[in-house]
N, C-alpha and C positions, 0 to 999 in steps of 0.2 A: 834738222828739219829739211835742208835742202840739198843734203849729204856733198856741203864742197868743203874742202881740203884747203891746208895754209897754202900752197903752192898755187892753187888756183883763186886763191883772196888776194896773192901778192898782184896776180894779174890785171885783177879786175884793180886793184890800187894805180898801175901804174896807167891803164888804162882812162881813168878818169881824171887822173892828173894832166895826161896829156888832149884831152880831150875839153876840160871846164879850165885848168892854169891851175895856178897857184893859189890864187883872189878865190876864187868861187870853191877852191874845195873843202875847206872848214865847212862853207856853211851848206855845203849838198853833202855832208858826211854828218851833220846834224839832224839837216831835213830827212835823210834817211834813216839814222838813230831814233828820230820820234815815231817816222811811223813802222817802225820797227818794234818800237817797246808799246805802240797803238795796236799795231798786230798782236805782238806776244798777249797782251792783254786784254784782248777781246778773246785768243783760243782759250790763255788760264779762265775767260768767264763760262766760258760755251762749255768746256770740260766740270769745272763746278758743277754748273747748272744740269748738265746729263746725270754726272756722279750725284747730285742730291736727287735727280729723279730717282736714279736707279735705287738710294738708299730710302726714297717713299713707295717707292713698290715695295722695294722688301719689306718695310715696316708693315706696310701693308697685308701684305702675307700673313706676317708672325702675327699680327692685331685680329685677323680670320683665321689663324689657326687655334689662336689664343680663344676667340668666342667662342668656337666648335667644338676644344677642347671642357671651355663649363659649363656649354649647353649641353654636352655628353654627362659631366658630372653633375650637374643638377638633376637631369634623368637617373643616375642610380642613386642619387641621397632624395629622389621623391620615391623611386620604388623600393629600399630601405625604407624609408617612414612609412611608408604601404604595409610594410612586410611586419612594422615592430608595431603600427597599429593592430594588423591584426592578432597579432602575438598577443598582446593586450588583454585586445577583448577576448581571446580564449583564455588566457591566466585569468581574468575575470570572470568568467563565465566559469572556470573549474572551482576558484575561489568560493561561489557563491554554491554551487551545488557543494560543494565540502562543508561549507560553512551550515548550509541550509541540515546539509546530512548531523553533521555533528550536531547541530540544534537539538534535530529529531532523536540523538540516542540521547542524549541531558535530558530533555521531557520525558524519554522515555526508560530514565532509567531510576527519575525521580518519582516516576510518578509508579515506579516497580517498587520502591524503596516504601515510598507513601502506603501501599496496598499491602507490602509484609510488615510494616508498625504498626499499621492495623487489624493484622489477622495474624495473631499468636503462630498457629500451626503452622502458617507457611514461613513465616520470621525467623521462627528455632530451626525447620528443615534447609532451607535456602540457604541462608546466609553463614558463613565462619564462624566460630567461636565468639575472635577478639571483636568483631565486625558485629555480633551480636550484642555485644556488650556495650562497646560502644554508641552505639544506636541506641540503646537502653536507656544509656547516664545521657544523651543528647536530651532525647523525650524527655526524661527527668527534669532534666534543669527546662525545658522548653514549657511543661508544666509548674513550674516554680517548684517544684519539691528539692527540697534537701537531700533526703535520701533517694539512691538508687531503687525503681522498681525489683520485687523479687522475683526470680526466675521464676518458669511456669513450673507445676510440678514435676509434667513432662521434660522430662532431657532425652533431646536425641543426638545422637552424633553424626558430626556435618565431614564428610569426602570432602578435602578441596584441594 
């Protein structure tokens, strides 16, 4: 600390011997061992005390880099859940016109079905063979009969 050398400590020793005796020098080599180790231990507190400040800034720091860094992330997992809400509601929205569409050809293909078991001619032209048939023995049984209706006399042959 006070950059002096054994050669200059031997000095300063004889120097004080000749100057306090013999009597007095234990205890001025005491006196000054206290507040020597008074010193050291006041700089070790001062240097603490700096080195814990410096490590509360720092903390400090990383505590604001840290918020900034999940106020950042918060910001893209709300505009993510922006993005996958309206993802959503367009699957939903395709969902219900498909849904709604398909509806429309079921009504519409029941209600084609319904209009050839009703009208012979267009039942034998329209529809398949086995498609015919089957349709037939439905109606059948849906009318309680046992036996299968008999073809119309007309046969015509169905392209399909």
């Amino acid at each position: 600390m006070f950059n002096v050398g054994m050669s200059e400590l031997f000095v300063f020793g004889i120097i004080a011997l000749l100057v306090l005796g013999p009597e007095k020098l234990p205890e001025a080599a005491r006196f000054a061992g206290k507040w020597y180790a008074k010193l050291m231990h006041f700089v070790n507190n001062a240097k603490q005390d700096i080195d814990r400040e410096l490590g509360l800034s720092e903390l400090r720091e990383q505590v604001q880099q840290e918020m900034q860094r999940m106020a950042e992330l918060e910001q893209k997992m709300q505009s993510q859940l922006a993005e996958l809400r309206q993802q959503t509601e367009v699957n939903d929205a395709k969902q219900q016109l498909q849904s709604s569409a398909t509806e429309k050809t079921a009504k519409f293909n029941i209600l084609i079905y319904h209009v050839l078991l009703n009208n012979k001619a267009y039942y034998a032209v329209f529809t398949p063979h086995y498609l015919q048939n089957y349709l037939q023995h439905q109606q059948a049984s849906d009318d309680h009969q046992t036996e299968p209706k008999a073809s119309s006399p007309v046969k015509l042959k169905v392209i399909a």
